[in-house]
C-alpha positions as CSV (number, residue, x, y, z in Angstrom):
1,X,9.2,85.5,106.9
2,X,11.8,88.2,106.5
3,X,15.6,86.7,105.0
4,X,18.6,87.4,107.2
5,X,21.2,89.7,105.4
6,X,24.0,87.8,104.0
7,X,26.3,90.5,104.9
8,X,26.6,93.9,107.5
9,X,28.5,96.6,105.3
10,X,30.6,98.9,107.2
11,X,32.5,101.1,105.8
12,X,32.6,98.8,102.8
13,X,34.0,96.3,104.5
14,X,31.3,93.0,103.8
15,X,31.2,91.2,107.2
16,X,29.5,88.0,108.2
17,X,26.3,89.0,110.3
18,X,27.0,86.2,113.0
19,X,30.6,87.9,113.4
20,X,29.0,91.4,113.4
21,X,26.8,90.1,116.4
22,X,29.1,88.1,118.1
23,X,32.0,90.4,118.2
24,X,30.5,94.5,117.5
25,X,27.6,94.3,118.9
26,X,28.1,92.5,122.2
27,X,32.2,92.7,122.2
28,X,32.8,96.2,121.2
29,X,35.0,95.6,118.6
30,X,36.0,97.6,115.9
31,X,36.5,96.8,112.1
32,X,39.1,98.7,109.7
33,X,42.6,99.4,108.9
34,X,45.3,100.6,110.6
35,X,48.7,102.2,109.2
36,X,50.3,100.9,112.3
37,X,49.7,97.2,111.5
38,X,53.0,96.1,109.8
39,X,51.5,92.8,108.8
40,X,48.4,92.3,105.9
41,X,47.7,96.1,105.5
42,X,45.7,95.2,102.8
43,X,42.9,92.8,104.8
44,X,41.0,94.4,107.5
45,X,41.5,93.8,110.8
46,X,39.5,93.0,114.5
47,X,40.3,96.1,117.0
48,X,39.2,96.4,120.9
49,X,40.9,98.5,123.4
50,X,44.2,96.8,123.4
51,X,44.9,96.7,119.7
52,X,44.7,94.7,117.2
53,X,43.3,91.4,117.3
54,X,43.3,89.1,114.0
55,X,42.2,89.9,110.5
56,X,39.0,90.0,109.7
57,X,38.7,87.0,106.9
58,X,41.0,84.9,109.8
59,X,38.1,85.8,113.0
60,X,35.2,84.6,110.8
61,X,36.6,80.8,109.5
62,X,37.9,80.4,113.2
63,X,33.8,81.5,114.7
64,X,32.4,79.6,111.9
65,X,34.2,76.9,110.9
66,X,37.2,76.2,113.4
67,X,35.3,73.8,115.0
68,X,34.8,71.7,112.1
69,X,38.0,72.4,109.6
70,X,40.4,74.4,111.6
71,X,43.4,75.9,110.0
72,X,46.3,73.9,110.0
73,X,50.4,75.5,109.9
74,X,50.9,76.3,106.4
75,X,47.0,77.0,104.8
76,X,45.8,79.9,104.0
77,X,42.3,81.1,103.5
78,X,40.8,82.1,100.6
79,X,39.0,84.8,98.9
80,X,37.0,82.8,96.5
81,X,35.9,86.1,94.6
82,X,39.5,87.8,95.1
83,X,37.8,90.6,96.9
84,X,39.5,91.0,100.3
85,X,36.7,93.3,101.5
86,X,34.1,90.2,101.3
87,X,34.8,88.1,104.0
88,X,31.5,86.9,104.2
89,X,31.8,82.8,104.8
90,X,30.6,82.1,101.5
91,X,33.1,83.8,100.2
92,X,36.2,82.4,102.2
93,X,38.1,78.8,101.4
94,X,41.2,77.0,103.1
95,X,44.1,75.6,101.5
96,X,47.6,75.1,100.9
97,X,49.7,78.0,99.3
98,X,49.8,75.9,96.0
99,X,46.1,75.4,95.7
100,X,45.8,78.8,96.3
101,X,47.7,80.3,93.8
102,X,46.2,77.4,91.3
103,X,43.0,78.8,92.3
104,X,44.2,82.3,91.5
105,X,45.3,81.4,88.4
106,X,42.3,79.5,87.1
107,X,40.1,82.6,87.8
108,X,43.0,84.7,85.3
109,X,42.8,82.2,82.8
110,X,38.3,81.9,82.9
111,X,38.3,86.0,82.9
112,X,41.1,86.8,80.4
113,X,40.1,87.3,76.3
114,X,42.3,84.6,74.5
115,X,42.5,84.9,70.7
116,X,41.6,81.4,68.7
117,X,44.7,80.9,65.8
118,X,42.8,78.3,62.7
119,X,46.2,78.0,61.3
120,X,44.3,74.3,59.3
121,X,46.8,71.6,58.9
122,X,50.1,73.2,60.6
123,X,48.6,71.8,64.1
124,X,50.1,69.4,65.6
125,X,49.6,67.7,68.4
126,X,52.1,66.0,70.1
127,X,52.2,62.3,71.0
128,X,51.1,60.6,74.8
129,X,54.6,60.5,76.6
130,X,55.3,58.4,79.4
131,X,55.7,60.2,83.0
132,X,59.1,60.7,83.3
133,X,60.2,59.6,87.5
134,X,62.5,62.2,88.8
135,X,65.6,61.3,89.5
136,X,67.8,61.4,93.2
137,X,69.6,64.4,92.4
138,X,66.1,66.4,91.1
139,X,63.9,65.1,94.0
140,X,66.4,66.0,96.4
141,X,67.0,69.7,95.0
142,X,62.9,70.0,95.4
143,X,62.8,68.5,98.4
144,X,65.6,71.4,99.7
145,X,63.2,74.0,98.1
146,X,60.2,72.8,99.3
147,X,61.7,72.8,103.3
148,X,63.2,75.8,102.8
149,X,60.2,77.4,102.1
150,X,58.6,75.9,104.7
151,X,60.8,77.0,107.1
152,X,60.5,80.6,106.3
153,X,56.8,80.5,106.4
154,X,56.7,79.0,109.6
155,X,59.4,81.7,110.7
156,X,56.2,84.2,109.4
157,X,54.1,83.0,111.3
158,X,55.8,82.5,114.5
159,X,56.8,86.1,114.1
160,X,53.2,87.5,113.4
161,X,52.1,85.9,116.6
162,X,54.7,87.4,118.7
163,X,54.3,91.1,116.9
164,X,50.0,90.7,118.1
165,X,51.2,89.7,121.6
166,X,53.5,92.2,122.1
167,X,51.0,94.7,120.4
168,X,48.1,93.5,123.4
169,X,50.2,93.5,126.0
170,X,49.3,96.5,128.0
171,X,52.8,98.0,127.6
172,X,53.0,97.1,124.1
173,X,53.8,99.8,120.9
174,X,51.3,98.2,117.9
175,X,53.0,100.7,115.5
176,X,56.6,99.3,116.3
177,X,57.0,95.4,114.8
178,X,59.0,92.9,117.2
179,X,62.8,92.6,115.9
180,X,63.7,90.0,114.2
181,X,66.6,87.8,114.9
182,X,70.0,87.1,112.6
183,X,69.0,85.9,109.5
184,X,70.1,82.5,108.2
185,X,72.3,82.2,105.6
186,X,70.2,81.5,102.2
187,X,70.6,78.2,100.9
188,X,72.8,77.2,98.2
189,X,70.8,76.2,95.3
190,X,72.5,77.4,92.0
191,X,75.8,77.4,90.6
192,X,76.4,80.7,90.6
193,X,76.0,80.7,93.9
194,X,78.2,77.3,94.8
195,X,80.8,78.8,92.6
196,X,81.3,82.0,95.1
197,X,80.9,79.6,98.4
198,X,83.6,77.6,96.8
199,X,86.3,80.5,95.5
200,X,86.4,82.0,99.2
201,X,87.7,78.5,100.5
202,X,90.6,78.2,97.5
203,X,93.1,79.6,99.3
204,X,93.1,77.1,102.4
205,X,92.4,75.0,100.2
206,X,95.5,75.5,98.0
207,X,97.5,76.1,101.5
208,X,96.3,72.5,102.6
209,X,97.2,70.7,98.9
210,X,99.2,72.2,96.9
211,X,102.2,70.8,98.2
212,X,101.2,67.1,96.5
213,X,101.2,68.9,92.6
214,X,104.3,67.2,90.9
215,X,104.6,69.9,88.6
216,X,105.3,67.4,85.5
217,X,104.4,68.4,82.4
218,X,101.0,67.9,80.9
219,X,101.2,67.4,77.0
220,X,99.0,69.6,74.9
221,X,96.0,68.4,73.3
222,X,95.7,65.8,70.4
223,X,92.8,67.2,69.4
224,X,92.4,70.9,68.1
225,X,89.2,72.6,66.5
226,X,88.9,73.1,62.7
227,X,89.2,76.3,61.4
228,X,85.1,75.9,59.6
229,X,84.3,75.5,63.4
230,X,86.5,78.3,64.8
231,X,84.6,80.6,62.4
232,X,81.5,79.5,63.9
233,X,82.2,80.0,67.3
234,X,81.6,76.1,68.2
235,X,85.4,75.2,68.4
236,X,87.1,76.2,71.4
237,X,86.5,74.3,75.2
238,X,87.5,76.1,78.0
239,X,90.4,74.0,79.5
240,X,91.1,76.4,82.7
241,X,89.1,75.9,86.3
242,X,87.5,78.4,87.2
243,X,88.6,79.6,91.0
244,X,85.1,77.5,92.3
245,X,86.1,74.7,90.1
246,X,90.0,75.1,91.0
247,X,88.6,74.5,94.8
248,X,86.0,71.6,94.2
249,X,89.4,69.3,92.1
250,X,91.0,70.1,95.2
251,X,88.5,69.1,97.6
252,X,87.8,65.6,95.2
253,X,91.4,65.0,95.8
254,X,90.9,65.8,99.6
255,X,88.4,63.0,100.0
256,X,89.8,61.2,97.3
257,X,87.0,61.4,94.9
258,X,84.2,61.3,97.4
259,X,81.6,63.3,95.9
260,X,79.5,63.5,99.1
261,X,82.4,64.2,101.3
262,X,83.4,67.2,99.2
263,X,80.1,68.4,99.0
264,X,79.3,68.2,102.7
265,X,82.9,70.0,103.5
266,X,82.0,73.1,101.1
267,X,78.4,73.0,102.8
268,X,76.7,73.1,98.7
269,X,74.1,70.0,98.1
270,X,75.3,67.0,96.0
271,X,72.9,67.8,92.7
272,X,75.3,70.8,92.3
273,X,78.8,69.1,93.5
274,X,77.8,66.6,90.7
275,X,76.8,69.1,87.7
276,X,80.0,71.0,88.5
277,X,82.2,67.4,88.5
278,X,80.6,67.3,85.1
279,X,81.8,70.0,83.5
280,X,84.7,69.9,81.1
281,X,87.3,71.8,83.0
282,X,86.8,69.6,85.9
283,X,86.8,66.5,84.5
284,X,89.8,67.2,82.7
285,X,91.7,68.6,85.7
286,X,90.7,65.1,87.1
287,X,92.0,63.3,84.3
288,X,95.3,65.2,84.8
289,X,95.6,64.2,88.6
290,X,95.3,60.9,88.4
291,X,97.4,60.6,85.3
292,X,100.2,63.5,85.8
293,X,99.3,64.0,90.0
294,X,98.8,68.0,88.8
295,X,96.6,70.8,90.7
296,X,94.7,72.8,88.3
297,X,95.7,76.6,89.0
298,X,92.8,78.8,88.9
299,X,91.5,80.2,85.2
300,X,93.1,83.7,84.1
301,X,89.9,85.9,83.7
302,X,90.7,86.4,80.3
303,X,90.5,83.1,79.2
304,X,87.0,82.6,80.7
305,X,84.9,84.7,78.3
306,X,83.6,82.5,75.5
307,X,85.2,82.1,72.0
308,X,83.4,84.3,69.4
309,X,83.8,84.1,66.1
310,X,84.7,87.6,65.3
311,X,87.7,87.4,67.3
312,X,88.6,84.8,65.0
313,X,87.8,87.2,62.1
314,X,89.3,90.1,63.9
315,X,93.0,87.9,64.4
């Protein structure tokens, strides 16, 4: 009994033989790559008159195994040997972005040359710890991440499916890519960039509150660094808000310490209102409201640069 051929080669492309029957022998389709394709120019695609129809790896786990696993938003199939020219069906798994790059990086990690260190009794090894449960503020940062990225894969997708429409339409231009609309904004997740969202809204801030600063005077500072720790560089706290920091004391005030209220009003998430109430300078410009009712005016830009202990030296 003769043995079917696991693959048809064409043009070194490795293609399932059921997929090579179904589709190029009886469908006249085609099998390559196209410069015009603005999407996956590395997999091959599925041609027929019209265009493009869906790549290659894509046509043969929807024929083969659609019916019984079919792709759900979000997976992607695999290349189990990382060769994007085998798309036999051997060769082709389904999974979430994150099992896929865990797959990806188990193969690195089997086919990479590692060097053993016998360094005798300097090992270590480190003790059992407990699982540590993630906090409010962490799990609601990841969960922001996590939808985020979701959202811009879906936004992928959708716009993929409208580009091979267009493209097999019979008016259609496969080499020009459907426009995409206005991008969102991207999402606030550091505080670099709460601190610039934040500084643009000082002055209506300052234009809203200002006018309840008393303008008393603050005394200085019990409490001054030692001249061992000056030298050092450890000594010095930076008293002055910054113009991000300036805004969020004025926006705490605005909603009289809400922390959520501000937050939601300067559009940033509450994990960073909360690290930036922490900070020194904001904590003591909230000190000095509810004790001397004063407005912290925004930081010179000299004074924000760290203390170093050669400008110690240098004095």
């Amino acid at each position: 009994m003769k043995k079917k051929p696991k693959y048809v080669l064409i043009h070194g492309i490795k293609m399932d033989p059921r997929l090579h029957a179904e589709a190029v022998l009886t469908g006249g389709v085609t099998v390559g790559f196209d410069d015009a394709v603005p999407y996956d120019k590395e997999y091959p695609w599925l041609f027929d008159e019209l265009g493009p129809i869906e790549t290659l790896h894509a046509a043969t786990w929807n024929l083969l195994k659609g019916g019984l696993r079919p792709k759900k938003d979000g997976e992607i199939i695999h290349h189990i040997d990382g060769d994007k020219l085998n798309c036999t069906i051997e060769n082709l798994g389904i999974g979430t972005p994150k099992i896929h790059g865990l797959a990806h990086a188990a193969k690195r990690q089997r086919l990479t040359p590692r060097k053993r260190w016998h360094l005798g009794g300097l090992f270590r090894p480190q003790a059992e710890k407990e699982v540590r449960d993630l906090g409010f503020i962490e799990e609601l940062r990841y969960r922001e991440q996590i939808l985020a990225r979701e959202a811009k894969r879906a936004e992928d997708a959708a716009r993929f499916r409208a580009w091979v429409e267009a493209a097999r339409s019979p008016g259609g231009s496969p080499s020009a890519p459907s426009e995409p609309g206005p991008a969102a904004p991207p999402p606030v997740l550091d505080l670099a960039a709460a601190e610039k969202l934040l500084a643009a809204a000082l002055p209506r801030l300052r234009a809203e509150l200002d006018h309840l600063d008393s303008g008393d005077k603050i005394p200085p500072p019990a409490s001054r660094p030692r001249q061992r720790d000056r030298l050092l560089g450890i000594g010095r706290i930076r008293r002055g808000c910054t113009p991000g920091e300036a805004a969020m004391v004025r926006l705490l005030v605005k909603h009289r310490l809400d922390l959520a209220a501000a937050a939601a009003e300067a559009k940033v998430p509450v994990f960073l209102a909360e690290k930036m109430r922490k900070t020194t300078a904001v904590d003591l410009a909230i000190k000095n409201w509810i004790d001397w009712g004063r407005l912290p005016p925004p930081c010179a830009p000299k004074k924000l640069r760290p203390y170093k202990a050669k400008d110690r030296l240098a004095g």
